[in-house]
N, C-alpha and C positions, 0 to 999 in steps of 0.2 A: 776401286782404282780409277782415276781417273788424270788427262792430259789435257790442258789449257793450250790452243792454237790462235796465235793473235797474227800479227803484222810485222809485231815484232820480232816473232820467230820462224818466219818463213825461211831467211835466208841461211839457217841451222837447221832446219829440217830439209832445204835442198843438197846442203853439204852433208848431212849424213846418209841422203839416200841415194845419195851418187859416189858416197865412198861402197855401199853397200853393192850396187850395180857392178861398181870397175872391181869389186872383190867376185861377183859372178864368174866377170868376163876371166877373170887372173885364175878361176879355178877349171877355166875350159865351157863354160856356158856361155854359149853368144847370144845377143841377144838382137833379134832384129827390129828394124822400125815399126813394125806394128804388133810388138810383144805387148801387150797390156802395163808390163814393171816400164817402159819407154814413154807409153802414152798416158800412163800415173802422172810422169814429169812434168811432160809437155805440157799440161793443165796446170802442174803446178806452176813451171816457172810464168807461164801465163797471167796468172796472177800477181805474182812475185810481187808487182811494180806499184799495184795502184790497190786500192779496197777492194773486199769481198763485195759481188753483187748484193743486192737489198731483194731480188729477187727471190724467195722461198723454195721454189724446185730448183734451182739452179744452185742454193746456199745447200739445200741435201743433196743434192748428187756430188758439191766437192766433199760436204761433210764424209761422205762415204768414201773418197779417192784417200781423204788426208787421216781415216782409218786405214785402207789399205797399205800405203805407205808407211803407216808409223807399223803393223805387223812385219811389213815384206823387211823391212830395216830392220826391225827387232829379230829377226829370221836369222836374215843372212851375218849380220855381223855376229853374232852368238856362234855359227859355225865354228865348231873345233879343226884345229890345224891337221889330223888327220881324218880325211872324209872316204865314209867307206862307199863302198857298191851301191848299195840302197839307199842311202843321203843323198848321192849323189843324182839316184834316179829321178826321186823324188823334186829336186832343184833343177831338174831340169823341166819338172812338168808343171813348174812353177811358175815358168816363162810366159805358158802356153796362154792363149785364148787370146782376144783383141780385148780393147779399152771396153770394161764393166760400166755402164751409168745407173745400175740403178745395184741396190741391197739385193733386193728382192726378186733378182732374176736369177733363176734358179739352172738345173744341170751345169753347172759351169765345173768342170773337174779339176780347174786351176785353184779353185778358190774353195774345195774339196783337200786337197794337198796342202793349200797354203794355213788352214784350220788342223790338218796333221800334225803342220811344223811349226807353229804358232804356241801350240798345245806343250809341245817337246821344248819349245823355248819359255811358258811357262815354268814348267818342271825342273829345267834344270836352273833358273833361276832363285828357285827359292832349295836349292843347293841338292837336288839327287839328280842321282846318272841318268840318263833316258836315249837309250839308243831306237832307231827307226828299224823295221821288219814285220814281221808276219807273226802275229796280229800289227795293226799299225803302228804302234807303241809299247817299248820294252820299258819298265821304271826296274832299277837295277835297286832293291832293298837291302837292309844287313841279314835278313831271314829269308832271301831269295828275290825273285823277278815277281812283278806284279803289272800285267796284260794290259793296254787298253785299244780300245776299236773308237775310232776317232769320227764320227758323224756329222754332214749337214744338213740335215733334210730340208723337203720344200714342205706345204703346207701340207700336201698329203701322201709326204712321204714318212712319218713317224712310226706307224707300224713296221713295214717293209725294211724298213733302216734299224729297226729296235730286231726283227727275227734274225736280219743279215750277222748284225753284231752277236747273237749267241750263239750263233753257228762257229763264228768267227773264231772265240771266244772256247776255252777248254776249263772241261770239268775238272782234270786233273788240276788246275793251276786258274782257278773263277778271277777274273779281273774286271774292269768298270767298262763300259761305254760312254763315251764321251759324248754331247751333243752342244751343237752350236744352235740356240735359240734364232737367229736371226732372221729366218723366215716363218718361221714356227711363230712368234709372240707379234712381229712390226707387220710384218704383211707390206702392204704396199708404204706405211704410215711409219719407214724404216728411218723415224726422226722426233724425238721430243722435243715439242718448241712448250717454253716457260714463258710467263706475263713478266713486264715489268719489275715486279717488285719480288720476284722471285730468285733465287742463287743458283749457282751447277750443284749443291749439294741437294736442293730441291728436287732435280731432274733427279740425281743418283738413286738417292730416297724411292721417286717415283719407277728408274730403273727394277729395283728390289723388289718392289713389288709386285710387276709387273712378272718378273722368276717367275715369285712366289706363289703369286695368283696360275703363270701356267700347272708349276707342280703340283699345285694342290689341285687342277680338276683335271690334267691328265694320270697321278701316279694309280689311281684304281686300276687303269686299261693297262696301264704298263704292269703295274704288280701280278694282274690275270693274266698277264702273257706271260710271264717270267716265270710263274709259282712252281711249276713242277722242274725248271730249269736250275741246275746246280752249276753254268757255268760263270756266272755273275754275281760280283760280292757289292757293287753301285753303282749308280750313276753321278755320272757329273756334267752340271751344267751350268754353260758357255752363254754369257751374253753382250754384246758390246754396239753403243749406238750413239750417232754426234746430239749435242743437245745442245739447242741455240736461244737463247733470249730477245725476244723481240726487241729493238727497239736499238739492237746492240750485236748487228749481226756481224760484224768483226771479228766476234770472240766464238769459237765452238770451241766446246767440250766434248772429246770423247768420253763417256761412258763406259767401266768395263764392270760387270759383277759376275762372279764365278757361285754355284751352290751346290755341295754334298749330298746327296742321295744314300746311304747305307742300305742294303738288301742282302739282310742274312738268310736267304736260303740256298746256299751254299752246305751250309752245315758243317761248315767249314772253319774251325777255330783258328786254324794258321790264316786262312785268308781274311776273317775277321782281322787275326792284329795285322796281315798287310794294310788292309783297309785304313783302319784306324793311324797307323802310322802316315803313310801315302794323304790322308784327311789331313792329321794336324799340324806337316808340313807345309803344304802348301796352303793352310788359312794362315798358317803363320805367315809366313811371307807377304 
């Protein structure tokens, strides 16, 4: 999946995420001048007028604002017309922190929540119910509820964030944990720059890989922690990151590639077909 941000669409990306802001305020979230969703703006419309800098840290830190934005919109506008208790807590601590500049700055609990609701707005795009609660995420199936624990860890938080989640997480009812790569795989390097002669489906390619390569030399540590644990039937992993073309720094590309984990020790036949249903929905999509 991916999103082309040019010059040309600035001024529809400020209109959608100022319909999505004044839908905040209309559902009782205020939002003050130095909310981070305020100061996303202000950088944007900043720009609005004239070219992207040529500058490389400055072209990734908006790359990272005009992810942010295109989630917090994708967020809020998906809000169903009836918001319960817990949706509602959640968007509120959505507001929270000051202006983010870099991927890779980690503890931030807004951008912890905003990977909850992000998640939730996946899901129910590619057409199942997904109500917010305890565990993080309810998927509403035809064969019952199937769990997920919604995670961002920093570099050396994957263990600590993998234990939290099966605690999290019940045996009666194994569901996935979810994990957001983007401190885990970029590190400080939370930006694929391409040569010249190179396309965004190059970078995406390169995206995929970059999974693939974490999965395959972390799933041993993960499978050794998991083994005797029956309350986990997958993992799923979250990766999204701007990718710019030298030469042509106008144009970013967001990056998004999501990848299925299956962990049948569960032993668990109904949570397998959760599983597998809950998988081939959302690759469809």
């Amino acid at each position: 999946m991916q999103m082309i941000i040019n010059q040309d669409n600035y001024g529809q990306i400020i209109f959608d995420y100022n319909a999505a802001l004044k839908r905040l305020e209309n559902i009782g979230i205020k939002l003050s001048d130095t909310s981070r969703l305020i100061e996303y703006r202000n950088v944007l419309k900043k720009i609005s007028t004239g070219h992207l800098p040529f500058d490389l840290i400055t072209q990734k830190n908006l790359g990272f604002i005009f992810m942010e934005i295109d989630e917090i919109t994708k967020i809020i506008t998906s809000i169903e017309n009836e918001i319960s208790s817990e949706l509602l807590q959640k968007l509120n601590h959505l507001k929270k922190d000051h202006l983010i500049r870099q991927q890779n700055q980690t503890n931030i609990e807004a951008r912890n929540t905003q990977f909850e609701l992000y998640l939730k707005y996946l899901i129910e795009k590619s057409g199942m119910q997904c109500t917010v609660g305890n565990p993080d995420l309810i998927v509403h199936l035809k064969n019952g509820t199937l769990e997920i624990e919604a995670k961002r860890p920093n570099q050396n938080g994957l263990d600590s964030n993998l234990r939290k989640g099966l605690k999290q997480l019940k045996e009666s009812n194994p569901g996935i944990i979810a994990f957001s790569l983007d401190h885990l795989i970029f590190s400080d390097n939370n930006i694929i720059i391409l040569n010249r002669d190179e396309s965004p489906e190059d970078g995406m390619d390169f995206l995929q890989k970059l999974v693939n390569e974490w999965a395959y030399s972390n799933k041993p540590n993960i499978l050794n922690r998991i083994k005797s644990k029956k309350s986990i039937c997958g993992l799923f992993l979250h990766a999204k990151v701007p990718i710019i073309t030298t030469g042509d720094l106008n144009f970013i590309t967001i990056g998004s590639f999501n990848k299925m984990i299956p962990l049948p020790f569960s032993k668990n036949s109904d949570a397998e077909e959760k599983f597998e249903l809950f998988y081939s929905k959302l690759i469809d999509n």
